[in-house]
C-alpha positions in Angstrom: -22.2 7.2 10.4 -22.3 9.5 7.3 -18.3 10.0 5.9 -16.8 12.9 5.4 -14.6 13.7 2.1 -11.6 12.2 3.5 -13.5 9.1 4.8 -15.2 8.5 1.0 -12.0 8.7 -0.3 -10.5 6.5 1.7 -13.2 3.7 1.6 -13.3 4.0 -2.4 -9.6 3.3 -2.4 -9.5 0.7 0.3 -12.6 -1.4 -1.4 -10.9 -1.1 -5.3 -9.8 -4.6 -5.7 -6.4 -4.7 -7.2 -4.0 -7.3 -6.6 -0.6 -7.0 -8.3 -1.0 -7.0 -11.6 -4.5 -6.4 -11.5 -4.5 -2.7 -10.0 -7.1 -0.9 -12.3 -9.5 -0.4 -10.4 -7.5 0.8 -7.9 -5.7 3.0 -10.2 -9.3 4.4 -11.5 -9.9 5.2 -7.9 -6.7 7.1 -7.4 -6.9 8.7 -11.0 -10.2 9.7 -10.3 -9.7 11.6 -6.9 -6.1 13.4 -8.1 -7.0 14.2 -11.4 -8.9 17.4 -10.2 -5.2 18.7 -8.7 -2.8 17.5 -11.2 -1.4 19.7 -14.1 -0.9 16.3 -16.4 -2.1 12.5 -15.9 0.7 9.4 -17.5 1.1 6.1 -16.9 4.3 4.3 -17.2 4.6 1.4 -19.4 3.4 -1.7 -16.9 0.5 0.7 -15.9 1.4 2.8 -12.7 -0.3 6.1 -12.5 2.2 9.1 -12.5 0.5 12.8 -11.7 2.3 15.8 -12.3 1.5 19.0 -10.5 3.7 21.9 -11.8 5.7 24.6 -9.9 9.3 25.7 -10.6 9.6 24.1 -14.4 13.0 24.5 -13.6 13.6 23.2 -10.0 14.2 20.2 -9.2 11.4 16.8 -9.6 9.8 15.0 -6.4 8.1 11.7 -6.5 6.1 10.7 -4.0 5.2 6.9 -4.4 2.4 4.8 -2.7 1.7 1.4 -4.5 -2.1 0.6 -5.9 -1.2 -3.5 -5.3 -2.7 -5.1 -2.1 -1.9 -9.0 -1.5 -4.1 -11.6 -2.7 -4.3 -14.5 -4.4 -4.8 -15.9 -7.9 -6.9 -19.0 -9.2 -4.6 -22.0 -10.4 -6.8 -25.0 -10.5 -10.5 -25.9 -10.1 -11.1 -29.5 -9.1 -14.2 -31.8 -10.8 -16.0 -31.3 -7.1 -16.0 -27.3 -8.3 -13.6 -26.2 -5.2 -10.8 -23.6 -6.5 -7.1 -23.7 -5.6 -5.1 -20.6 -5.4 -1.9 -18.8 -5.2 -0.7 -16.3 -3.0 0.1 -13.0 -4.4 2.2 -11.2 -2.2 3.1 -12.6 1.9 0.8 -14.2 3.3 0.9 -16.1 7.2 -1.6 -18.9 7.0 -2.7 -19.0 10.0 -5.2 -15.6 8.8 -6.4 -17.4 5.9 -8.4 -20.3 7.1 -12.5 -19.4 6.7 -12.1 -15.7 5.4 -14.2 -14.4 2.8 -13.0 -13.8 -0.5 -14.3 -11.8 -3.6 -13.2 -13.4 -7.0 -13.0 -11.5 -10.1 -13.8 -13.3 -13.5 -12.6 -11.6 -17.0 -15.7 -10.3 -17.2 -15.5 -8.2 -13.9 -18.4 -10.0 -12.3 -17.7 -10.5 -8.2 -18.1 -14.3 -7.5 -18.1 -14.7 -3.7 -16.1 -18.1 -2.0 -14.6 -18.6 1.7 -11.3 -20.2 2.0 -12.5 -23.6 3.4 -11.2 -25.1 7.0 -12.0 -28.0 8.7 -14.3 -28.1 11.6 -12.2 -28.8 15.1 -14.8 -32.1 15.9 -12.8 -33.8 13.3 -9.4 -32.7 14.0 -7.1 -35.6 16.3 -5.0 -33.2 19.1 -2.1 -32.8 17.2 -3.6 -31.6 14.2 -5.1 -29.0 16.2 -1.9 -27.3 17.1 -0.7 -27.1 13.4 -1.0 -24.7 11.1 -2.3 -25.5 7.9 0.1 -25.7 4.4 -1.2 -23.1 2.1 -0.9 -25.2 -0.7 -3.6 -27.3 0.6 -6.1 -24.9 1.3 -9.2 -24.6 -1.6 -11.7 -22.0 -1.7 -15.6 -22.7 -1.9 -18.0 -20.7 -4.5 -20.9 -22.8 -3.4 -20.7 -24.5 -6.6 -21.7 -28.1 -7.5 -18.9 -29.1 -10.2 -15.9 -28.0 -12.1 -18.7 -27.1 -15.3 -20.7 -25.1 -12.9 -17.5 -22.7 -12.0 -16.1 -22.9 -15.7 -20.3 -21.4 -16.6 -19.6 -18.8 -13.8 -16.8 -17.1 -16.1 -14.3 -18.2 -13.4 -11.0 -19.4 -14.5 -7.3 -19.9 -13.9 -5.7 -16.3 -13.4 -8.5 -15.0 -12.3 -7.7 -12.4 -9.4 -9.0 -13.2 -5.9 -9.2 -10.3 -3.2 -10.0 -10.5 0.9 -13.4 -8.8 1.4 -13.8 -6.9 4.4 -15.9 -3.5 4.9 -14.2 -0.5 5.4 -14.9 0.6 9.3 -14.8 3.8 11.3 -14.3 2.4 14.5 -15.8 4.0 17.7 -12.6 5.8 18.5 -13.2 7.9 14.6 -9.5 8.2 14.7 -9.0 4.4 14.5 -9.7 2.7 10.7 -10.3 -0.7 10.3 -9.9 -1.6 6.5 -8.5 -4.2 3.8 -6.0 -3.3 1.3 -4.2 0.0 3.4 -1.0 -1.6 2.5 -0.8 0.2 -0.1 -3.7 2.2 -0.6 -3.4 5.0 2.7 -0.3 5.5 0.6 -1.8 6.5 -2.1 -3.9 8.7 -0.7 -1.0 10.7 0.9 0.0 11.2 -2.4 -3.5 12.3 -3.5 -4.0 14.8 -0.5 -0.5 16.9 -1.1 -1.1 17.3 -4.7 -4.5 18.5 -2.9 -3.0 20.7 -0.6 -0.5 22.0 -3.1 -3.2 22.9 -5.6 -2.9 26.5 -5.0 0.3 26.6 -3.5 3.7 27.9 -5.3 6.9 25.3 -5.0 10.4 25.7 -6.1 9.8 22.5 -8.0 8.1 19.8 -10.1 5.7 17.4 -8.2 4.9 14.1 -9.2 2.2 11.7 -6.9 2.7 7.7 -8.1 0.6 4.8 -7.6 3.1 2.3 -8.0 1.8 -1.3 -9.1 3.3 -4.8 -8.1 5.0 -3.2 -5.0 4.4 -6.5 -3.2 5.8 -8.7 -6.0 9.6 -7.5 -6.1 9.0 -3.5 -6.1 8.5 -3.4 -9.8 6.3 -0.4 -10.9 8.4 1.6 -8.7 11.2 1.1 -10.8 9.5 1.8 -14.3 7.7 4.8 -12.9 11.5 6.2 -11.3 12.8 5.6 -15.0 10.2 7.1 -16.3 10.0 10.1 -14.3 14.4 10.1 -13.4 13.4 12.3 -9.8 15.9 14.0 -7.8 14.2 13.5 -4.9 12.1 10.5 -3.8 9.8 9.5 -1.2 7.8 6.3 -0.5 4.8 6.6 1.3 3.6 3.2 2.6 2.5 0.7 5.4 5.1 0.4 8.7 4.2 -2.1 11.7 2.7 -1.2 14.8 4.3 -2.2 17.9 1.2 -1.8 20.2 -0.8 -4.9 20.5 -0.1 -7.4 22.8 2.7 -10.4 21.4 4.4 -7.8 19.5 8.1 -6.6 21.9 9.9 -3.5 20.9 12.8 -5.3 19.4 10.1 -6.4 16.8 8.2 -3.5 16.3 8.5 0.0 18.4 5.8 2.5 16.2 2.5 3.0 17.7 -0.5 4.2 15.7 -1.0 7.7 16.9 1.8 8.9 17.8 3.3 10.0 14.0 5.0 8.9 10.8 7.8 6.4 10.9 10.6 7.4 9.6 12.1 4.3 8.0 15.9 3.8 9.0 16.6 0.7 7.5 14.8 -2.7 5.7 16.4 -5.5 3.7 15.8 -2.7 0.2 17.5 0.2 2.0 19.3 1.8 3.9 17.7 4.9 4.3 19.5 8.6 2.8 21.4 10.5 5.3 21.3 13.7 3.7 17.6 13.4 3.1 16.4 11.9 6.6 18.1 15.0 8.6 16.1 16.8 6.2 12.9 15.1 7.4 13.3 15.4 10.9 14.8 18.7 11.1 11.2 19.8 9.3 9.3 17.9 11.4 10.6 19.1 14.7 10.4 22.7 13.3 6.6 22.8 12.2 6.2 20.1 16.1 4.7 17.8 13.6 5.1 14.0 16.0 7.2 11.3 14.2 8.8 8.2 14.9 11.5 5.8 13.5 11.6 2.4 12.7 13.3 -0.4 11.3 12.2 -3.7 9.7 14.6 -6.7 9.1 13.3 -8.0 6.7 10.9 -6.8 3.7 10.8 -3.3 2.1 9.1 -0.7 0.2 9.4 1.1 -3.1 12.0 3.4 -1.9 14.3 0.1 -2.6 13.7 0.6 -6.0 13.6 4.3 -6.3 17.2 5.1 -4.8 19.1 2.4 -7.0 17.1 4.2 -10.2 19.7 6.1 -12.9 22.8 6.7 -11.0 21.1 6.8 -7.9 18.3 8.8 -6.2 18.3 10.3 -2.4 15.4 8.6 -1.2 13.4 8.0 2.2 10.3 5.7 3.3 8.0 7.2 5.2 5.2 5.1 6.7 1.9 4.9 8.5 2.2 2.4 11.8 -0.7 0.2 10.7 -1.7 -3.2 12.8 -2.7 -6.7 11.3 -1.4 -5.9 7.8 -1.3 -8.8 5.4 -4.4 -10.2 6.5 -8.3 -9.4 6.0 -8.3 -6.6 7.7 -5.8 -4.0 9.2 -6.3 -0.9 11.2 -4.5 2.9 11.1 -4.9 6.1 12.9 -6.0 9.3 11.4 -4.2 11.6 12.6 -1.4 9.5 11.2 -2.4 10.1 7.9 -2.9 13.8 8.5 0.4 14.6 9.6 2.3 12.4 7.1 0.4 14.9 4.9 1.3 18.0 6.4 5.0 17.0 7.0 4.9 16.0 2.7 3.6 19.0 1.6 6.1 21.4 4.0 9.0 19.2 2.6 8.2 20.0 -0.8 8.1 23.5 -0.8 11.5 24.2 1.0 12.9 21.4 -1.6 14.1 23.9 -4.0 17.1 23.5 -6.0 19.5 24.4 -3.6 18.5 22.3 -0.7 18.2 19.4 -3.1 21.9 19.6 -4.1 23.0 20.1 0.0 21.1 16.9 0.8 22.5 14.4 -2.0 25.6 15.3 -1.3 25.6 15.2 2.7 
């Protein structure tokens, strides 16, 4: 099918490779598609993207914060037989590991593909059957026929090491099937209100992040945040969907469709008071759907935002997604398209005023 705007957009970003600490072409991506709305383009020192669009010089600053990082894994060791050892790069489960396709990226930027080897099941006993396999003992395959033939290829340790998967409209157009949208739908939020704010007036100063090594410890968050010292912040990312089957609602209660989540509470945060009233109040006056949400454990950048300075009011808003941190994962449009609209109708009524009612609610 031919893709609309949106769609491009959305595939360019989901098909960047970028794990953390490797999120420039990700980051050329976003920069490339936001750079057309933004009054000024930075980077903060460890390389997250920071875009600026301008309204009240004198009102109060916004962040708005997706990460560019997706998880992955990075060459360690390449045995004389040419196989390739790895290590994660963010969670991984490895039970959705085992025979996936991987893209590796040399120095050079040339695309070497492998597949993260398994065993066949004819020469598996029973009991080995029913175990999952250690990740340290898995080894991907480049097809090559020695350790000189891989070191020729320009492949070596550190090199970055990305899922491959094709970025999918399903045949329900709503429903995405994609790698990498943890973090990259995040990203295009941020994209798509600068977008919609283009031509808009706002009591304040807007600035749309693409955060790098979110899924390493939250880290460009919290350069970008000290870079940019927001009043308000807001991190856009990934939440779980509770809709498949094996998934029960004290695990998971979001469901792709139906809405943002509105995250309560994760093991970075507890989510601002002042600032989530805020949220919902809007949403229920413009009858825009949202949900909340919890997670045990894990977290997002907002973890790192609201501990910034002397403390920022901060909220995580996320996209229920399914399957994330594996191959492939799946989200609903009109998820994305109301996140959007909700964003961009919370920044213009954050003027100065409401700013200083929330943080101190």
């Amino acid at each position: 099918m031919k893709l609309d705007k949106t769609l491009e957009m959305l595939k360019e970003l989901t098909d960047a490779r970028g794990i953390p600490g490797n999120e420039r072409e990700a980051r050329d991506v976003m920069k490339k598609h936001i750079e057309p709305f933004a009054d000024q383009i930075e980077h903060d020192g460890l390389g997250s993207l920071i875009a600026l669009k301008e309204g009240d010089t004198n009102g109060p600053k916004i962040m708005i914060a997706g990460h560019l990082d997706e998880v992955g894994f990075m060459v360690t060791r390449i045995d004389d037989k040419g196989f390739i050892y790895f290590q994660t790069v963010g969670g991984w489960w490895s039970q959705v590991m085992l025979a996936q396709r991987v893209s590796i990226v040399t120095r050079s930027n040339e695309t070497i593909t492998g597949v993260i080897g398994s065993k066949p099941p004819h020469i598996l006993p029973p009991e080995a059957r029913k175990k999952p396999v250690d990740i340290k003992d898995m080894f991907i395959d480049v097809g090559a026929a020695s350790k000189e033939e891989v070191l020729e290829w320009g492949i070596l340790p550190g090199d970055m090491v990305v899922p491959y998967f094709e970025f999918t409209v399903m045949k329900n157009e709503n429903y995405l099937l994609a790698k990498a949208w943890d973090n990259r739908i995040g990203c295009a939020i941020a994209i798509e209100v600068m977008k919609q704010l283009k031509d808009e007036n706002h009591p304040n100063r807007v600035y749309s992040v693409g955060a790098i090594q979110e899924e390493v410890g939250l880290r460009g968050a919290k350069t970008a945040t000290n870079k940019i010292q927001p009043d308000i912040g807001f991190a856009v990312d990934v939440g779980i969907a509770g809709d498949t089957p094996g998934i029960s609602s004290k695990e998971a209660v979001g469901n792709m469709g139906e809405g943002p989540q509105i995250l309560l509470y994760d093991a970075s945060m507890v989510s601002h008071r002042g600032l989530r009233n805020f949220v919902v109040e809007t949403a229920e006056d413009l009858g825009i759907p949202y949900q909340f949400a919890t997670m045990a454990g894990g977290g997002t950048d907002a973890g790192s935002i609201h501990l910034s300075g002397t403390g920022i009011p901060t909220l995580a808003i996320c996209i229920p997604t399914r399957y994330i941190h594996s191959h492939a994962a799946m989200l609903h449009r009109e998820d994305f398209e109301n996140t959007v609209r909700l964003l961009v109708e919370l920044v213009k009524r954050l003027d100065t005023e409401k700013v200083k009612q929330i943080t101190f609610e």
